[in-house]
C-alpha positions as CSV (number, residue, x, y, z in Angstrom):
1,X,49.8,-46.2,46.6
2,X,48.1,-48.6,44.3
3,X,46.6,-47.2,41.4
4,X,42.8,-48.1,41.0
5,X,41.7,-49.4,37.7
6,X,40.3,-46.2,35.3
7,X,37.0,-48.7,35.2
8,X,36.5,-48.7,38.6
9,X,36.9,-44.7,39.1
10,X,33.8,-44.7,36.4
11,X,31.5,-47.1,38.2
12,X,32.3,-45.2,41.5
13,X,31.7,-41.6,39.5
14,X,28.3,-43.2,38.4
15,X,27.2,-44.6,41.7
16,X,28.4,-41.7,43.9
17,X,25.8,-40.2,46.0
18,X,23.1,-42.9,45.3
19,X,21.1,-45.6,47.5
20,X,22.0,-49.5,47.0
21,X,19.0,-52.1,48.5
22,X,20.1,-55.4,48.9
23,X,17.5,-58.2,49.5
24,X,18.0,-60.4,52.7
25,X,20.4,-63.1,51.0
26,X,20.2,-65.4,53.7
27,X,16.5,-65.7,52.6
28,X,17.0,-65.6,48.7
29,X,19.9,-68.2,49.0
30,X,18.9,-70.4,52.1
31,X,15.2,-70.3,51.8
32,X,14.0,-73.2,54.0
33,X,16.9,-71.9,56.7
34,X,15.7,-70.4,60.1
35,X,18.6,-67.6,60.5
36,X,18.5,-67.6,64.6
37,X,21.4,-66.1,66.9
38,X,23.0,-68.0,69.4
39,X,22.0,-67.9,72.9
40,X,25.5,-67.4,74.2
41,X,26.0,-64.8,71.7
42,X,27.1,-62.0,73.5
43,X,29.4,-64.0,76.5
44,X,31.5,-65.5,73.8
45,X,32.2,-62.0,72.0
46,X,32.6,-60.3,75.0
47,X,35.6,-63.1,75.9
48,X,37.0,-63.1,72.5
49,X,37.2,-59.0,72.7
50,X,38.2,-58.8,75.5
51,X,40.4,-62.0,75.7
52,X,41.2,-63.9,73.2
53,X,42.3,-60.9,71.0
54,X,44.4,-59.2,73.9
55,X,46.2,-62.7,74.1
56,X,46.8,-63.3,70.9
57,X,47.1,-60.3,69.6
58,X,48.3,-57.6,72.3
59,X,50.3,-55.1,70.2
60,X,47.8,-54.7,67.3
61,X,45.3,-52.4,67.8
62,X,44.5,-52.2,64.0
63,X,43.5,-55.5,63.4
64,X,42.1,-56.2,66.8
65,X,39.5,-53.1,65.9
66,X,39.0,-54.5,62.3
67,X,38.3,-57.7,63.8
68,X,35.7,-56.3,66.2
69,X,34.1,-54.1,63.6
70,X,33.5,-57.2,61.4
71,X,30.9,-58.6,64.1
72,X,32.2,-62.4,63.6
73,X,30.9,-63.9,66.5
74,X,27.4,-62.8,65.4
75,X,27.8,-64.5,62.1
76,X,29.4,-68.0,63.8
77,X,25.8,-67.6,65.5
78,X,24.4,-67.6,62.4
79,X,25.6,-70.6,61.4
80,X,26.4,-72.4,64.7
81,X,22.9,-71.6,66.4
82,X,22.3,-75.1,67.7
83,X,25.8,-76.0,69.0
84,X,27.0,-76.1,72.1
85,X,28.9,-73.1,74.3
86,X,32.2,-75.0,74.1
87,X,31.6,-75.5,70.4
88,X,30.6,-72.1,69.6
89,X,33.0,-70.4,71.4
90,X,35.4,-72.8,69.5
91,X,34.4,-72.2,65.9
92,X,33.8,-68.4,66.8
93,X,37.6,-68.3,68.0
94,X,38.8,-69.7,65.0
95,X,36.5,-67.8,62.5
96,X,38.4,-64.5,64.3
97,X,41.6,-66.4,64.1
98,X,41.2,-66.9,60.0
99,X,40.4,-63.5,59.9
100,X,43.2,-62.0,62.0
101,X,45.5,-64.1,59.6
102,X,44.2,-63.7,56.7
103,X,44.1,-59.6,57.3
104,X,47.6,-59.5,58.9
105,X,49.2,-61.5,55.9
106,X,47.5,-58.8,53.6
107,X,49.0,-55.7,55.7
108,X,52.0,-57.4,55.8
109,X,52.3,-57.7,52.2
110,X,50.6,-54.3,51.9
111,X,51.2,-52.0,54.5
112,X,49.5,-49.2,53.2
113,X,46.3,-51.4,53.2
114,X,43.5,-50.0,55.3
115,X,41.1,-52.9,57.0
């Protein structure tokens, strides 16, 4: 196991139990921005769950949950509001490929890493 920093176990001692607010960032960053959601939102998660990540992807259940739980296809709404299915569904695919890559290269290196 990696050992965590002696600094870190004191900011986490002096946090513990306590509530964090964070402002709407999209807002505070990206002021003149209208966040909006895709309208095809929920058919190109539903192929990437339960398609694209059982074809690439069939014998890890690990990431393919982690990749789930990280709701990417809602934030390639986010910025991809206006684009087209075909693009969405593109950019969306690749945003969970980056991911999928860039989590299994960390396990690989780590495997005691939880995602």
């Amino acid at each position: 196991m990696i050992p965590i920093p002696e600094e870190a176990v004191t900011t986490l001692r002096a946090v513990m139990g306590q509530t964090a607010y964070i402002p709407d960032l999209c807002t505070l960053l990206y002021p003149d921005w209208d966040v909006e959601r895709h309208e095809h939102e929920e058919q190109v998660k539903n192929e990437i769950h339960n398609d694209f990540l059982e074809k690439w992807w069939p014998h890890n259940e690990t990431l393919k949950t982690a990749a789930k739980k990280g709701e990417l296809v809602q934030e390639a709404g986010y910025f991809w509001s206006q684009t087209s299915l075909e693009r969405f569904r593109i950019v969306a695919q690749f945003m969970i490929w980056l991911f999928m890559w860039d989590d299994g290269t960390s396990i690989a290196a780590n495997p005691r890493r939880i995602c």
